[in-house]
C-alpha positions in Angstrom: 171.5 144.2 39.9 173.4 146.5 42.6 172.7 149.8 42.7 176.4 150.2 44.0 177.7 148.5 40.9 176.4 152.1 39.1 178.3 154.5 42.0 180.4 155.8 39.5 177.8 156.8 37.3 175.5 158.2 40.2 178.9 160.1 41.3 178.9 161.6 37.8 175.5 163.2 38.0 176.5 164.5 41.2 173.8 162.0 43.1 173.5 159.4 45.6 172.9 155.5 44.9 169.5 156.6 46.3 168.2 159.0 43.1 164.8 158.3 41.7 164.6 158.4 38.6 163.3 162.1 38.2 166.1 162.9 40.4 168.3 161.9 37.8 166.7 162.9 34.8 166.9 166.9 36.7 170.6 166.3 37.5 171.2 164.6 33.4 169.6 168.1 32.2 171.2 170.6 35.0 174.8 169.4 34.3 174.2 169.0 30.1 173.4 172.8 30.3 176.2 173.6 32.3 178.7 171.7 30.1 177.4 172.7 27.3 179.4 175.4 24.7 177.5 177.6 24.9 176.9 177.8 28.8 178.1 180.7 30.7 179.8 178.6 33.2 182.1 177.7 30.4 182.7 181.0 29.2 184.0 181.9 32.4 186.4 179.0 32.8 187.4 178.8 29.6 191.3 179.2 30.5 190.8 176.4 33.0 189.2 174.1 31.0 189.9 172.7 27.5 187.5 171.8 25.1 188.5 168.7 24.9 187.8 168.0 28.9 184.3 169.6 28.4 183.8 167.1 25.1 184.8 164.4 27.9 183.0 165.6 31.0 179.8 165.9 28.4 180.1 162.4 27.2 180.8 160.8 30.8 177.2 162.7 31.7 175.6 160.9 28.4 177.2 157.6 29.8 176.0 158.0 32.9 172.5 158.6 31.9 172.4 156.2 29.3 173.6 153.4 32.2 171.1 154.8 34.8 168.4 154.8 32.4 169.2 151.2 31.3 169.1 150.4 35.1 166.0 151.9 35.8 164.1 150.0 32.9 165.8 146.9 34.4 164.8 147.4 37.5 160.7 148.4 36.5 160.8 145.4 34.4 161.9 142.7 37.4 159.1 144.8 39.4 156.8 144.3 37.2 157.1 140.4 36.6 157.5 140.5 40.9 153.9 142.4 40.8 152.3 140.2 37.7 153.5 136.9 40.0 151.7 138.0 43.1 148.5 139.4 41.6 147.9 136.7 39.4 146.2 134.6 41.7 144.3 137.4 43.3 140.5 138.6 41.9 139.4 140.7 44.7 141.7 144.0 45.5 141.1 145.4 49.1 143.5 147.5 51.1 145.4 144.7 53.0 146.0 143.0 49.7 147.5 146.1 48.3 149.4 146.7 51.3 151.0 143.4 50.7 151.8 143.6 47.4 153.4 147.2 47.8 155.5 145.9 51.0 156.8 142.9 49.0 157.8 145.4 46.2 159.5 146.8 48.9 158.0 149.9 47.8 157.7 152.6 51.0 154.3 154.7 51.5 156.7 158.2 51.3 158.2 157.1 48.3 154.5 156.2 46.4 153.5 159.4 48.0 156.0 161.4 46.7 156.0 159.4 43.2 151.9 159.2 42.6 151.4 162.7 44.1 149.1 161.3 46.8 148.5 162.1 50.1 150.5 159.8 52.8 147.6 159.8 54.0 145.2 158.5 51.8 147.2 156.1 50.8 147.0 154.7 54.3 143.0 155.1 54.4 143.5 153.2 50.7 145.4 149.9 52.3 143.5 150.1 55.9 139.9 149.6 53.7 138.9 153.3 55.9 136.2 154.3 53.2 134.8 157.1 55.7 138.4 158.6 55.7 138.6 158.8 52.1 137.4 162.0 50.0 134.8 161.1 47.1 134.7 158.4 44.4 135.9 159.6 41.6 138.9 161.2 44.0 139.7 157.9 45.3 139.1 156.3 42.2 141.9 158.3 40.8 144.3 157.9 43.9 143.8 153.8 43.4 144.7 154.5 39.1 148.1 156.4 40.2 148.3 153.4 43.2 147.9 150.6 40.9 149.6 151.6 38.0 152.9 152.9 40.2 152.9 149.0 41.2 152.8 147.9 38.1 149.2 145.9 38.7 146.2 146.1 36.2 144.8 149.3 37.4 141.7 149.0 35.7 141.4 145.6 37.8 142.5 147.5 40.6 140.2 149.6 40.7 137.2 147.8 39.6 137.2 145.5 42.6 138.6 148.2 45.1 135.8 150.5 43.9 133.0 147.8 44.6 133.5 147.8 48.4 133.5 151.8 48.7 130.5 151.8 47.0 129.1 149.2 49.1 130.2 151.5 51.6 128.5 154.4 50.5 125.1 152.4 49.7 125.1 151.3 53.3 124.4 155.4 54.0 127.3 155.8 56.3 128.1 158.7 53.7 
């Protein structure tokens, strides 16, 4: 699947091949509403455009959508039987492991960042095992939960064994 076989569709929501899904969803709802009947951008061009060409535009915007959508799920699906594959084998979760898995997902720390709502930076205490750098359990615990699950791994898993070593950590009195 080519992201550039959906350039039409991304044109159409006024977007780049690049759009994250949110991205998407925002431009879906922004250009419904300003299609829609009763929207006062229509009002005001109603002698430009017919009602017909607004039925049209409205539909090519549900099209769109519908075909992005579709292509998302596709892609979250082949991402999560990549990440089932490689963690199958693995029982112990550490931060180079996790730095593996998210590079062969091709998955950039800015783009987790930005999707989980963590810190940049944490994320690169997370994958560089830098417990001292890290803020408190049950902080980390929840940054490894939005880490896991935005890989598509068993967070509980994750967590579990990632967990272990900060406590071990934090037993050892260097906190």
């Amino acid at each position: 699947m080519n992201r550039e076989d959906y350039r039409a569709h991304f044109e159409t929501l006024e977007l780049t091949s690049e759009a994250t899904p949110a991205e998407i969803n925002k431009a879906y709802l922004l250009l419904k509403d300003i299609y829609s009947t009763d929207s006062l951008a229509i009002t005001a061009m109603a002698e430009e455009i017919s009602a017909e060409q607004t039925a049209d535009i409205l539909e090519r915007i549900e099209d769109s959508y519908r075909a992005l959508t579709e292509m998302f799920s596709a892609e979250r699906h082949a991402v999560t039987e990549l990440a089932d594959r490689l963690a199958a084998d693995i029982d112990e979760f550490n931060g180079a492991v996790l730095k593996k898995i998210r590079q062969r997902l091709k998955v950039s720390l800015d783009d987790m960042a930005l999707e989980t709502r963590v810190r940049r930076e944490h994320l690169v205490n997370i994958e560089a095992d830098n417990f001292a750098e890290l803020p408190v359990a049950v902080y980390t615990r929840g940054f490894l939960l939005n880490y896991a699950k935005f890989l598509s791994l068993d967070a509980e898993k994750v967590v579990e064994s990632y967990m272990a070593n900060f406590r071990l950590y934090c037993q050892d009195g260097a906190r």
